[in-house]
mmCIF file of the N, C-alpha and C atoms, coordinates in Angstrom:
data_MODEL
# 
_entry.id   MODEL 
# 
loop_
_atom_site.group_PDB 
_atom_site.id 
_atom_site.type_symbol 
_atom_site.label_atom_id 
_atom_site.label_alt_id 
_atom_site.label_comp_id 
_atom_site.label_asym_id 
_atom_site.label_entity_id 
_atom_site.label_seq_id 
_atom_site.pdbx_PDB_ins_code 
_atom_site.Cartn_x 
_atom_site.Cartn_y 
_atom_site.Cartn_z 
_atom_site.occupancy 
_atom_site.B_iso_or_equiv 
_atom_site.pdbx_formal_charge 
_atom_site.auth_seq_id 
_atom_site.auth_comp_id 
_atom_site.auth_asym_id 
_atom_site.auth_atom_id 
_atom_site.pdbx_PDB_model_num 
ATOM 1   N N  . UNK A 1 1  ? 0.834   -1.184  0.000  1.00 0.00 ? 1  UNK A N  1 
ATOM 2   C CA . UNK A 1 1  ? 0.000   0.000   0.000  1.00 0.00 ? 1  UNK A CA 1 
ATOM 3   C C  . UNK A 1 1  ? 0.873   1.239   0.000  1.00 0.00 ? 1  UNK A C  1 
ATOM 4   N N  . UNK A 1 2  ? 0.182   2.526   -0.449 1.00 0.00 ? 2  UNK A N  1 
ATOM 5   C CA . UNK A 1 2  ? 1.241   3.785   -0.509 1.00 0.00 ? 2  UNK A CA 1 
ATOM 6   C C  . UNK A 1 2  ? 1.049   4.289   0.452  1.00 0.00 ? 2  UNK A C  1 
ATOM 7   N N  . UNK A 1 3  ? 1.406   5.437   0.795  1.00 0.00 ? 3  UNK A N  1 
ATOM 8   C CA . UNK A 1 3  ? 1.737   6.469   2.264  1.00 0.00 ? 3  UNK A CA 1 
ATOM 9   C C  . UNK A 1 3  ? 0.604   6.648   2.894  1.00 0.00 ? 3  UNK A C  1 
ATOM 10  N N  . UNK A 1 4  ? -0.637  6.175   2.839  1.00 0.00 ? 4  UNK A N  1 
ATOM 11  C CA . UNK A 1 4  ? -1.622  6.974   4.040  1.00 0.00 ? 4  UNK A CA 1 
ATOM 12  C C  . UNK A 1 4  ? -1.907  6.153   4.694  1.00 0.00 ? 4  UNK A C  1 
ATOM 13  N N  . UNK A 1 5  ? -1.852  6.327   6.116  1.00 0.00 ? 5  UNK A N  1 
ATOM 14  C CA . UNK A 1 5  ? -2.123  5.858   7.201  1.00 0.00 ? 5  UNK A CA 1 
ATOM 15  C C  . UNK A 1 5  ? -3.755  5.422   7.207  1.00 0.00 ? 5  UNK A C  1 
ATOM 16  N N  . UNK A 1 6  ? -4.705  6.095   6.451  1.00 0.00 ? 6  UNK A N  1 
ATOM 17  C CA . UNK A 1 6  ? -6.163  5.505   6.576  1.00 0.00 ? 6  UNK A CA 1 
ATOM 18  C C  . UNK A 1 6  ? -6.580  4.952   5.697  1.00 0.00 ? 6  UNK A C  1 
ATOM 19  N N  . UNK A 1 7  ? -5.578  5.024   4.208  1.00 0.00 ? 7  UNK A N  1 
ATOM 20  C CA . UNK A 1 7  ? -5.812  4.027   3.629  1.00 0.00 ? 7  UNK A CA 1 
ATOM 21  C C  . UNK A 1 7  ? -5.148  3.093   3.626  1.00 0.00 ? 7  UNK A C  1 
ATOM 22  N N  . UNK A 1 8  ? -4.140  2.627   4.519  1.00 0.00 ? 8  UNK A N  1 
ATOM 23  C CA . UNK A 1 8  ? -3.679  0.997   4.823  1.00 0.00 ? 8  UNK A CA 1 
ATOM 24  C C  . UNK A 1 8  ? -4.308  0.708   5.778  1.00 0.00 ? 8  UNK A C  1 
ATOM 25  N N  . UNK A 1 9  ? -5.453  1.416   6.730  1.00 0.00 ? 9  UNK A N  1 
ATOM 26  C CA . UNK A 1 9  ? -6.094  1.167   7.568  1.00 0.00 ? 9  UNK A CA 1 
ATOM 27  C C  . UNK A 1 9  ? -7.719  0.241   6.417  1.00 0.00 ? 9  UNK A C  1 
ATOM 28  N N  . UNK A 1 10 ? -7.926  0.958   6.244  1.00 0.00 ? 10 UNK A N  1 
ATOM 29  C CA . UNK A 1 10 ? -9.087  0.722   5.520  1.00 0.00 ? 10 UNK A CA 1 
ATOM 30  C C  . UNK A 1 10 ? -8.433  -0.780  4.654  1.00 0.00 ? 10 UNK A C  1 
ATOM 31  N N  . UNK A 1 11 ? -7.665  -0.412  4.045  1.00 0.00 ? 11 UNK A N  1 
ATOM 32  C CA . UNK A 1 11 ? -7.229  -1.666  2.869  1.00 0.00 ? 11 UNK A CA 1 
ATOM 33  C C  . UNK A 1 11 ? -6.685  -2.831  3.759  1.00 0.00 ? 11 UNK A C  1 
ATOM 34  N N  . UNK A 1 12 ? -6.599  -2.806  5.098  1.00 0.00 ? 12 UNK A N  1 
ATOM 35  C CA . UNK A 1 12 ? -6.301  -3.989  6.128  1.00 0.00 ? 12 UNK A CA 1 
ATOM 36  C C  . UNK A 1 12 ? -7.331  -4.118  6.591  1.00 0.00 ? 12 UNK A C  1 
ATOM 37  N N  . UNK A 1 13 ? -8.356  -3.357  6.666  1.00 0.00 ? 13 UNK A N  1 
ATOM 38  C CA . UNK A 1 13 ? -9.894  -4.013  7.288  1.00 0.00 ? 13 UNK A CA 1 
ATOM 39  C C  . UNK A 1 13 ? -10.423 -5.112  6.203  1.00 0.00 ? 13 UNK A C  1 
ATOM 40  N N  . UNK A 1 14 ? -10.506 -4.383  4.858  1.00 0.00 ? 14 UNK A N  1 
ATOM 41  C CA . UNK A 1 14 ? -10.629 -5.048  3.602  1.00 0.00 ? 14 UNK A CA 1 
ATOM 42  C C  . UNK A 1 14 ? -10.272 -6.527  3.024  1.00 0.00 ? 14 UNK A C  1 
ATOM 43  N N  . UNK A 1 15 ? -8.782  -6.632  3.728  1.00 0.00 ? 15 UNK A N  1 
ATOM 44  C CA . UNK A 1 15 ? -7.865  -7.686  3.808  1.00 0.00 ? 15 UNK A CA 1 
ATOM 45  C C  . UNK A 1 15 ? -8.230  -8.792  4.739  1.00 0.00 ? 15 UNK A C  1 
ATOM 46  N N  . UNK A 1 16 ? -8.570  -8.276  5.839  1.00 0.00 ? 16 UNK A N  1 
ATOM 47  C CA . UNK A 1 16 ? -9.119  -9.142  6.885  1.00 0.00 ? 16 UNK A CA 1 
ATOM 48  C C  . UNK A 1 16 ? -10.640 -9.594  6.695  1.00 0.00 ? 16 UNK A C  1 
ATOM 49  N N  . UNK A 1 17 ? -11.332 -9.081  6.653  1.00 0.00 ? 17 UNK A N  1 
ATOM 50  C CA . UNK A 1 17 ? -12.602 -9.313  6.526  1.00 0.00 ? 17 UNK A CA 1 
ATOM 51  C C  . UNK A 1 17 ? -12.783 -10.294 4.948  1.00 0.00 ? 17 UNK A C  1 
ATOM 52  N N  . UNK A 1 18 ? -11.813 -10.263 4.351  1.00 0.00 ? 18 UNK A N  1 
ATOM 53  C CA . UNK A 1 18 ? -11.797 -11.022 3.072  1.00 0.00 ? 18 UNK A CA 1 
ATOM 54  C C  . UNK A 1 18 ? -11.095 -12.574 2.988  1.00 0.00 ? 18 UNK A C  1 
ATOM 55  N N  . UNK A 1 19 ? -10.749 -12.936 4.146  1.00 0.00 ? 19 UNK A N  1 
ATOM 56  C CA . UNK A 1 19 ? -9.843  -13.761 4.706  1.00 0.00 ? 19 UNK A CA 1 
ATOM 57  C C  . UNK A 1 19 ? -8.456  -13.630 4.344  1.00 0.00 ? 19 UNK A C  1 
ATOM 58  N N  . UNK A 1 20 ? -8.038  -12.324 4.011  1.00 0.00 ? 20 UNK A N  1 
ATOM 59  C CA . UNK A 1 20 ? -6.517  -12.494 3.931  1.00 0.00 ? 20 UNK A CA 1 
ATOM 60  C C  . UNK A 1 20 ? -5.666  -12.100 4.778  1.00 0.00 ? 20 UNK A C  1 
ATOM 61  N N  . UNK A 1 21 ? -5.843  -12.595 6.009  1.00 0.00 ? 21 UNK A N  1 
ATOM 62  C CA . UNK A 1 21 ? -5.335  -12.298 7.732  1.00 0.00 ? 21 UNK A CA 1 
ATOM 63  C C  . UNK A 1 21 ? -3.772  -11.263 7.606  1.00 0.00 ? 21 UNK A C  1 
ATOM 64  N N  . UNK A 1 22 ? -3.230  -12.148 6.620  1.00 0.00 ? 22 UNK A N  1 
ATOM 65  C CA . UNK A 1 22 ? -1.707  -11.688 6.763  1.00 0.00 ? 22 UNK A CA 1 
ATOM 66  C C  . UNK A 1 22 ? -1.633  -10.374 5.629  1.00 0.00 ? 22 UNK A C  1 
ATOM 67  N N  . UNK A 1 23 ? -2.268  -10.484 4.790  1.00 0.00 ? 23 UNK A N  1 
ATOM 68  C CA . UNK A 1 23 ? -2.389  -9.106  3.935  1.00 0.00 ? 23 UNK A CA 1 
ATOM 69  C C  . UNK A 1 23 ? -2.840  -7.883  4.755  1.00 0.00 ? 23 UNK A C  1 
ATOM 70  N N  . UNK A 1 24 ? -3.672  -8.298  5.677  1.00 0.00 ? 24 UNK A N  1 
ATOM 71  C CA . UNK A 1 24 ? -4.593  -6.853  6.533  1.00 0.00 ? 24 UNK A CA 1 
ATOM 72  C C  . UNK A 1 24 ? -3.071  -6.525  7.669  1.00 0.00 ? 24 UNK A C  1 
ATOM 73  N N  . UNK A 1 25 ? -2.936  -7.767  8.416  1.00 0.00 ? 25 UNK A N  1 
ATOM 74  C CA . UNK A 1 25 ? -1.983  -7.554  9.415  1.00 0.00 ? 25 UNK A CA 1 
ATOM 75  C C  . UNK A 1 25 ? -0.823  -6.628  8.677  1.00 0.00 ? 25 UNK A C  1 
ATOM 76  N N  . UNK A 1 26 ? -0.272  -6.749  7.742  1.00 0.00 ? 26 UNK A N  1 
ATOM 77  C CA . UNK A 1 26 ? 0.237   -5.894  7.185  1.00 0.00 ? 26 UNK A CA 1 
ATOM 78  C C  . UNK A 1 26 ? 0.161   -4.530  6.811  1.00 0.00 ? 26 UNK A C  1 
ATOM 79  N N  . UNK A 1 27 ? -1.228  -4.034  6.187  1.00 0.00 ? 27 UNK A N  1 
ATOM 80  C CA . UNK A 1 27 ? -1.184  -2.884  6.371  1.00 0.00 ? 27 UNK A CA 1 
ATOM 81  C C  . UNK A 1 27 ? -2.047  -2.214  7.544  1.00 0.00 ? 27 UNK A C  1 
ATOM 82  N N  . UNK A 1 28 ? -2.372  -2.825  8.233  1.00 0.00 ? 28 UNK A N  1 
ATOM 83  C CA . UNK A 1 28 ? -2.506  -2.340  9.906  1.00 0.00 ? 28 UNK A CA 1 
ATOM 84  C C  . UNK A 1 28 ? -1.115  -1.589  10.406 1.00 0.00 ? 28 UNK A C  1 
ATOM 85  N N  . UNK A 1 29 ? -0.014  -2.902  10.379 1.00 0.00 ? 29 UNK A N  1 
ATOM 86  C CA . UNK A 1 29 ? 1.617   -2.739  10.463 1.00 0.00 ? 29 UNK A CA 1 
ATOM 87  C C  . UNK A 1 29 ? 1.801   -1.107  9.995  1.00 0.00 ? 29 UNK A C  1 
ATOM 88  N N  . UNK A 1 30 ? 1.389   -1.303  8.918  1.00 0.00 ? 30 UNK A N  1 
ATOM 89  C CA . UNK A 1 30 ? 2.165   0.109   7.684  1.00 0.00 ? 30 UNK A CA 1 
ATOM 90  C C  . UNK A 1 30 ? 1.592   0.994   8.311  1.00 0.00 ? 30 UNK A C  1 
ATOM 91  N N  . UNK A 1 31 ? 0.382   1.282   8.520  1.00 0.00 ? 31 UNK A N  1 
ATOM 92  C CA . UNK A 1 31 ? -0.523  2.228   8.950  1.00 0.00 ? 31 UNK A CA 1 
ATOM 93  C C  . UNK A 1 31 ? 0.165   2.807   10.397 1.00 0.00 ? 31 UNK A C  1 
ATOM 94  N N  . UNK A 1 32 ? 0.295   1.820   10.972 1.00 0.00 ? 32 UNK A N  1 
ATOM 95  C CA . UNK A 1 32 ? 0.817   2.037   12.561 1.00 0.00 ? 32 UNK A CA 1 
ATOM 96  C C  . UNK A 1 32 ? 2.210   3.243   12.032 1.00 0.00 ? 32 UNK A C  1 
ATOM 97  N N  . UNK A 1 33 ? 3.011   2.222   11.422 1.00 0.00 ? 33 UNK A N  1 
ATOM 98  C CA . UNK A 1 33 ? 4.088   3.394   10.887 1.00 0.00 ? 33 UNK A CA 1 
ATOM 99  C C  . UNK A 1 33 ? 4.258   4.566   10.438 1.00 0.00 ? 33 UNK A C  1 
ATOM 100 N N  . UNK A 1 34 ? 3.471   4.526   9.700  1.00 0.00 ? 34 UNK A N  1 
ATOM 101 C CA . UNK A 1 34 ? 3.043   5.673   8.985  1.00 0.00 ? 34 UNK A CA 1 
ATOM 102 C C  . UNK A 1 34 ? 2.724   7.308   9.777  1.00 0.00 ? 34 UNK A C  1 
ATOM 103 N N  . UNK A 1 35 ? 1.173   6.537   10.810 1.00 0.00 ? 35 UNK A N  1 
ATOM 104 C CA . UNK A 1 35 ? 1.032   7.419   11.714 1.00 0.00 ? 35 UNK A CA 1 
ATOM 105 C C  . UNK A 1 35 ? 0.268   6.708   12.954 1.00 0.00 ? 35 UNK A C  1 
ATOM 106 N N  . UNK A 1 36 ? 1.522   6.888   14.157 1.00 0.00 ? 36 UNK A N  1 
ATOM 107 C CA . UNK A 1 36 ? 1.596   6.589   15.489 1.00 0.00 ? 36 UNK A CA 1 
ATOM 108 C C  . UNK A 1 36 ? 0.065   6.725   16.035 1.00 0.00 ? 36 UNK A C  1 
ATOM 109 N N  . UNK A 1 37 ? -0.122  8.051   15.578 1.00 0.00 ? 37 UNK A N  1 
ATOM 110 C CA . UNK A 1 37 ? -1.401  8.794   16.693 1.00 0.00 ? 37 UNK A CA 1 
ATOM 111 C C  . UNK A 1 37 ? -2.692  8.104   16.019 1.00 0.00 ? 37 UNK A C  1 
ATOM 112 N N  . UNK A 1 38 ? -2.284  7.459   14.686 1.00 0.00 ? 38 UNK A N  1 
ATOM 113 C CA . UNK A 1 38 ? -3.747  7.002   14.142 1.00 0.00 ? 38 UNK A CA 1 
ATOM 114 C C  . UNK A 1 38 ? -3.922  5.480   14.455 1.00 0.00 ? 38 UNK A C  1 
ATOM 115 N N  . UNK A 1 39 ? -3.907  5.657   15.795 1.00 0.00 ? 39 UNK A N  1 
ATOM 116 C CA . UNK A 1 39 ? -3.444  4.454   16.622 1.00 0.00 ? 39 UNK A CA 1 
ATOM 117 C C  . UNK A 1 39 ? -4.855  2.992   16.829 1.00 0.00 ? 39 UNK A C  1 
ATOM 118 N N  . UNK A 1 40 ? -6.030  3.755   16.889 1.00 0.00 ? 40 UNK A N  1 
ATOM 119 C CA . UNK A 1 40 ? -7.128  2.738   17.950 1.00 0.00 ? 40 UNK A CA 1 
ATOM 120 C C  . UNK A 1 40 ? -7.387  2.140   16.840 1.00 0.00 ? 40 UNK A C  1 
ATOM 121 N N  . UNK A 1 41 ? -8.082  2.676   15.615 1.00 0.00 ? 41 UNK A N  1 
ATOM 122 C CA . UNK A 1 41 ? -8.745  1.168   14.559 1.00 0.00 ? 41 UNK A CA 1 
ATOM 123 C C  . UNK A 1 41 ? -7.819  0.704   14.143 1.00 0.00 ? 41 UNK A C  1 
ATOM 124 N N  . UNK A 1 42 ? -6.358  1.055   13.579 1.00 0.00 ? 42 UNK A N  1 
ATOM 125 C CA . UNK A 1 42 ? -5.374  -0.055  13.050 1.00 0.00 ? 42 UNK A CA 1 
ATOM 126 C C  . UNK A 1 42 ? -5.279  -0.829  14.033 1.00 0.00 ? 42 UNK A C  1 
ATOM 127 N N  . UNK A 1 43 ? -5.055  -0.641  15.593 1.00 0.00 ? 43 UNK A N  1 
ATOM 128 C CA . UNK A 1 43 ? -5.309  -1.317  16.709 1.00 0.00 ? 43 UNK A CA 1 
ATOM 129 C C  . UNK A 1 43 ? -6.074  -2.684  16.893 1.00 0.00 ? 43 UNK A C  1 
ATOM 130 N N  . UNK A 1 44 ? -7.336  -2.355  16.357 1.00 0.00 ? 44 UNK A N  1 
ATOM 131 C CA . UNK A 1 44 ? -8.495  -3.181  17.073 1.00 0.00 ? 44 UNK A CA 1 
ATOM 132 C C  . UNK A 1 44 ? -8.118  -4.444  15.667 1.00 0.00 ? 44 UNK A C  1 
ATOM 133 N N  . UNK A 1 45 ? -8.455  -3.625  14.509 1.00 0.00 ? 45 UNK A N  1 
ATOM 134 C CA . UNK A 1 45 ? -8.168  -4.829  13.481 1.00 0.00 ? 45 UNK A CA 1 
ATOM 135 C C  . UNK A 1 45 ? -7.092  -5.914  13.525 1.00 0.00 ? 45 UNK A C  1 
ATOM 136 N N  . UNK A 1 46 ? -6.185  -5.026  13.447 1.00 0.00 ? 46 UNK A N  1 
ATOM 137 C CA . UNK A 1 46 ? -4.878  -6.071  13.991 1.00 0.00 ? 46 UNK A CA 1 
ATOM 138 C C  . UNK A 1 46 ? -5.225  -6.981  15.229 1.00 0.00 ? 46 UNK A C  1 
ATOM 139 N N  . UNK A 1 47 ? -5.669  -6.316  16.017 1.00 0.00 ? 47 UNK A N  1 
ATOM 140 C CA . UNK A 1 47 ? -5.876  -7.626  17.280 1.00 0.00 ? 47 UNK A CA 1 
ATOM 141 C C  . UNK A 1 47 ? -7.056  -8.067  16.918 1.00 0.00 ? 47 UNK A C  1 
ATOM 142 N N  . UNK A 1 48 ? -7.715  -8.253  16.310 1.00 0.00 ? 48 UNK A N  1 
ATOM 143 C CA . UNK A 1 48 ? -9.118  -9.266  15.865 1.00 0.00 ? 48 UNK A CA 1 
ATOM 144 C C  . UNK A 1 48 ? -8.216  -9.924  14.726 1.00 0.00 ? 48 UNK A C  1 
ATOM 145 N N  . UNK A 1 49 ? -6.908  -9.393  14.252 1.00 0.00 ? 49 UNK A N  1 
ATOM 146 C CA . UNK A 1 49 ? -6.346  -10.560 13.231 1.00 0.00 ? 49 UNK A CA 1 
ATOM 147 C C  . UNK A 1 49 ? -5.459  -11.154 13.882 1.00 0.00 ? 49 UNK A C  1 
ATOM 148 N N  . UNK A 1 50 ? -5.198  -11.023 15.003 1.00 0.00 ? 50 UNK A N  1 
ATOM 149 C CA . UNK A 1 50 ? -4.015  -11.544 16.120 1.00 0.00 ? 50 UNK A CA 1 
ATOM 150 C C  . UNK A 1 50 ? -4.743  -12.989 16.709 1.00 0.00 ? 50 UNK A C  1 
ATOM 151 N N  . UNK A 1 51 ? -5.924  -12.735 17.444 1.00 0.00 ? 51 UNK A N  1 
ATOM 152 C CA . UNK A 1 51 ? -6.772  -13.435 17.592 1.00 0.00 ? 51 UNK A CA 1 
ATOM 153 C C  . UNK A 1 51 ? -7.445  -14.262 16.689 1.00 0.00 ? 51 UNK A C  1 
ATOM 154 N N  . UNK A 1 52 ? -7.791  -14.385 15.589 1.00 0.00 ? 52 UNK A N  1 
ATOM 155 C CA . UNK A 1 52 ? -7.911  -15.371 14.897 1.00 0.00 ? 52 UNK A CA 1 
ATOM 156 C C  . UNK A 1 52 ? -6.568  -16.287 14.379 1.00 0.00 ? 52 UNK A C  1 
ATOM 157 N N  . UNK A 1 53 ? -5.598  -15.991 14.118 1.00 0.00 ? 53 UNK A N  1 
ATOM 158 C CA . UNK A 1 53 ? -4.218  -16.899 14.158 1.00 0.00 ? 53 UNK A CA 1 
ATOM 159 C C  . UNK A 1 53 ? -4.380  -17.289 15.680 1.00 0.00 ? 53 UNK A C  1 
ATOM 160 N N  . UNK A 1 54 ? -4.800  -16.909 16.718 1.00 0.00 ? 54 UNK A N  1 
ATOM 161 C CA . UNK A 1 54 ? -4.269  -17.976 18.618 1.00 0.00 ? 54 UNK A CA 1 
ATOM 162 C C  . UNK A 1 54 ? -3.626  -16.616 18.760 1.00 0.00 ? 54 UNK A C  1 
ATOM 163 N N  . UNK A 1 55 ? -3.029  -15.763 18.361 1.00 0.00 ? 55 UNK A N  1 
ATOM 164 C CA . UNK A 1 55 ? -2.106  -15.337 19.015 1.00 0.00 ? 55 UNK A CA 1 
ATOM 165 C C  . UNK A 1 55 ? -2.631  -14.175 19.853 1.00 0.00 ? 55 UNK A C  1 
ATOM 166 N N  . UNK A 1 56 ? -3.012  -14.350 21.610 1.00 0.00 ? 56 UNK A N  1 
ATOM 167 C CA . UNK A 1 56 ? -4.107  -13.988 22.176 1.00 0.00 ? 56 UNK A CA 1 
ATOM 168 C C  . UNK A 1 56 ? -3.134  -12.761 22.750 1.00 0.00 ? 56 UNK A C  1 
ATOM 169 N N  . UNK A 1 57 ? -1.936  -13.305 23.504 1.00 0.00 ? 57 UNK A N  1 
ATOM 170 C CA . UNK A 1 57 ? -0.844  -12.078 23.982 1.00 0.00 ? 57 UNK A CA 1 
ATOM 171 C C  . UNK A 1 57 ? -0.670  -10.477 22.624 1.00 0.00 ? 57 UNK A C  1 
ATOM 172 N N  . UNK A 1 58 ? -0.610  -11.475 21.533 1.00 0.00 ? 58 UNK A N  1 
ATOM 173 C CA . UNK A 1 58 ? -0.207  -9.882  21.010 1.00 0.00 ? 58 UNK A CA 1 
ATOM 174 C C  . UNK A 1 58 ? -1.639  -9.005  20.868 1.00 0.00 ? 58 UNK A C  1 
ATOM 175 N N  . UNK A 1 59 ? -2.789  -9.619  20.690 1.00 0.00 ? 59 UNK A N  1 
ATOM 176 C CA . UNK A 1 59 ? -4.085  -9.451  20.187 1.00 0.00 ? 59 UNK A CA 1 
ATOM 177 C C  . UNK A 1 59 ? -4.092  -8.354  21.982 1.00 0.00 ? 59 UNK A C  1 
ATOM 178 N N  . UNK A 1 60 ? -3.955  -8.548  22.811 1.00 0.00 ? 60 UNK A N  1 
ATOM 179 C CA . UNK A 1 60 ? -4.325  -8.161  23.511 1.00 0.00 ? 60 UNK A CA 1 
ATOM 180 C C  . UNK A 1 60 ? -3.651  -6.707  24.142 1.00 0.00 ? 60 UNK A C  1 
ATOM 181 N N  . UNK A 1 61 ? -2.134  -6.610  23.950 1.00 0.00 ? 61 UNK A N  1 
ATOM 182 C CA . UNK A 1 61 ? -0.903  -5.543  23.348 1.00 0.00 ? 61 UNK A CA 1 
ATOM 183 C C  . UNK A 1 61 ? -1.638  -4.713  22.718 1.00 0.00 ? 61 UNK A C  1 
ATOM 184 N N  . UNK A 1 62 ? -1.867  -5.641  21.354 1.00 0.00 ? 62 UNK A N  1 
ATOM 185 C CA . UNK A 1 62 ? -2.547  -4.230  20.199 1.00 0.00 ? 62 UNK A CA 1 
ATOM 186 C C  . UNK A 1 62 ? -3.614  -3.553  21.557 1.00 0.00 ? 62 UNK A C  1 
ATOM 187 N N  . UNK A 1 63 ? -4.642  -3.893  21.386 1.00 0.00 ? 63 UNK A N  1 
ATOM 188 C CA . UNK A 1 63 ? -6.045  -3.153  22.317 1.00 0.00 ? 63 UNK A CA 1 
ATOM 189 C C  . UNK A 1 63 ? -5.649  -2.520  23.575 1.00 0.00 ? 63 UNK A C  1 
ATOM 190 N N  . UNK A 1 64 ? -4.529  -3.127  24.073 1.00 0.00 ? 64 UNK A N  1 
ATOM 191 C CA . UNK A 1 64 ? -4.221  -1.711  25.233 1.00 0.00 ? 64 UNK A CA 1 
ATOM 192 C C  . UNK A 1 64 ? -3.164  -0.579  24.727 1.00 0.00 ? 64 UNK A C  1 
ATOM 193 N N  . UNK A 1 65 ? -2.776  -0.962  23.291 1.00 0.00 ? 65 UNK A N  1 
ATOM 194 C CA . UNK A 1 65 ? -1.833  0.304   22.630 1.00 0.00 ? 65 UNK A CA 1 
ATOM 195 C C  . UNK A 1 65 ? -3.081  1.288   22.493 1.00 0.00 ? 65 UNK A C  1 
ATOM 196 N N  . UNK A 1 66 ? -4.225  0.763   22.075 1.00 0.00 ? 66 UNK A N  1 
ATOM 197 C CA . UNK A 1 66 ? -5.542  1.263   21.212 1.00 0.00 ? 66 UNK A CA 1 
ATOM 198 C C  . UNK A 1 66 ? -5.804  2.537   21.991 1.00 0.00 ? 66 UNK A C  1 
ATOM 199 N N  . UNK A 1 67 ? -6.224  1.898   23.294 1.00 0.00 ? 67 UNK A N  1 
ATOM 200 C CA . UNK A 1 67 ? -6.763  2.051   24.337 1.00 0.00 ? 67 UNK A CA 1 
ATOM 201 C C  . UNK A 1 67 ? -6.157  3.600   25.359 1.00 0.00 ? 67 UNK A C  1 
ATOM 202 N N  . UNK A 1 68 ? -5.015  3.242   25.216 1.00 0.00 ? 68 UNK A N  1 
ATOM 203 C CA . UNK A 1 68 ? -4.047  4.547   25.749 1.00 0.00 ? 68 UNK A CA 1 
ATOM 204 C C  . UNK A 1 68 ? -4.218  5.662   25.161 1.00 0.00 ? 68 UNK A C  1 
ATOM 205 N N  . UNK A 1 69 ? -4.579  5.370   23.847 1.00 0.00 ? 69 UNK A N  1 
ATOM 206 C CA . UNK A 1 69 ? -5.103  6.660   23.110 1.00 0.00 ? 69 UNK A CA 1 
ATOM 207 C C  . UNK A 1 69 ? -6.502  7.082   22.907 1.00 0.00 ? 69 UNK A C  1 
ATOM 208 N N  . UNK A 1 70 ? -7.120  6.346   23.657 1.00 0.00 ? 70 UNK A N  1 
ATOM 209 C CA . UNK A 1 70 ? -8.637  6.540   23.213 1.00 0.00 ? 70 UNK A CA 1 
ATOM 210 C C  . UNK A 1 70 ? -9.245  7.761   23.740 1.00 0.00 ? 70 UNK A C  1 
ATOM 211 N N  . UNK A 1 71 ? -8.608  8.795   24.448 1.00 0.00 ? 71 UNK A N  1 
ATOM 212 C CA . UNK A 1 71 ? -9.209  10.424  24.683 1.00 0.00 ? 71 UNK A CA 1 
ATOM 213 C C  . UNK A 1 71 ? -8.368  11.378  23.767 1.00 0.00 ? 71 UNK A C  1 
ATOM 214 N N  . UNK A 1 72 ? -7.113  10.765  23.213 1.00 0.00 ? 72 UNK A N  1 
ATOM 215 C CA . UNK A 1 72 ? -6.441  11.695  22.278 1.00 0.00 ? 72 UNK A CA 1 
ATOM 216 C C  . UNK A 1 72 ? -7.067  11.640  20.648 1.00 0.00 ? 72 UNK A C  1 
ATOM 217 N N  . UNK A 1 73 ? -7.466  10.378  20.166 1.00 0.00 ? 73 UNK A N  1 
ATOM 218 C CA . UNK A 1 73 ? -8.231  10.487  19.109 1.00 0.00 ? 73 UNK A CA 1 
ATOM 219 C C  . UNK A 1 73 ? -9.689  9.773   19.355 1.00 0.00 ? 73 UNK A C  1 
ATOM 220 N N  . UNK A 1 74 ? -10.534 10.708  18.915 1.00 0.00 ? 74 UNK A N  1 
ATOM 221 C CA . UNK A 1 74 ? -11.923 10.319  18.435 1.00 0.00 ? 74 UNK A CA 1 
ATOM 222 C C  . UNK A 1 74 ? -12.441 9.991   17.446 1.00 0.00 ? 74 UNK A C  1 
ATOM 223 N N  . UNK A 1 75 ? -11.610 10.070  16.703 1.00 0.00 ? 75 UNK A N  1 
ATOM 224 C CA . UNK A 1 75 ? -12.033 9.858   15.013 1.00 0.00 ? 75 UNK A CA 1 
ATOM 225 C C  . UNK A 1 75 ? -12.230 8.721   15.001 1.00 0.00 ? 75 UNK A C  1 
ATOM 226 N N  . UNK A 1 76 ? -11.667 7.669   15.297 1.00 0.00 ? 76 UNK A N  1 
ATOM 227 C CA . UNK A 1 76 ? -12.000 5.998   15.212 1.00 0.00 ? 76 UNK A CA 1 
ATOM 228 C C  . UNK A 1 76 ? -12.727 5.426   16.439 1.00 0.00 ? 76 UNK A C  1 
# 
């Protein structure tokens, strides 16, 4: 995906919800990079794709990264 943080957000919801776990986890990843503060929905997706692989520790990481930010952004 190219440089925006809400559209590797969006195109990893897309990914996931389409069964392509590791395509979304990815641009969740990018998104995170991209931009830090656009933190809670790349968040939640990624850990609903964490959680469907078992992997319950990181699934649960993501949602309290989410979470720490949840009075600094409202947008998601």
């Amino acid at each position: 995906m190219g440089g925006s943080p809400v559209v590797n957000t969006w195109a990893g919801a897309a990914y996931f919800y389409a069964g392509r776990v590791e395509d979304g986890m990815a641009c969740m990843q990018r998104a995170l990079e991209l931009d830090s503060q656009l933190l809670r929905m790349p968040s939640i997706v990624l850990a609903r794709a964490y959680l469907k692989q078992g992997m319950d520790q990181q699934a649960i990481a993501e949602i309290q990264k989410g979470s720490a930010f949840n009075d600094r952004n409202r947008l998601f």
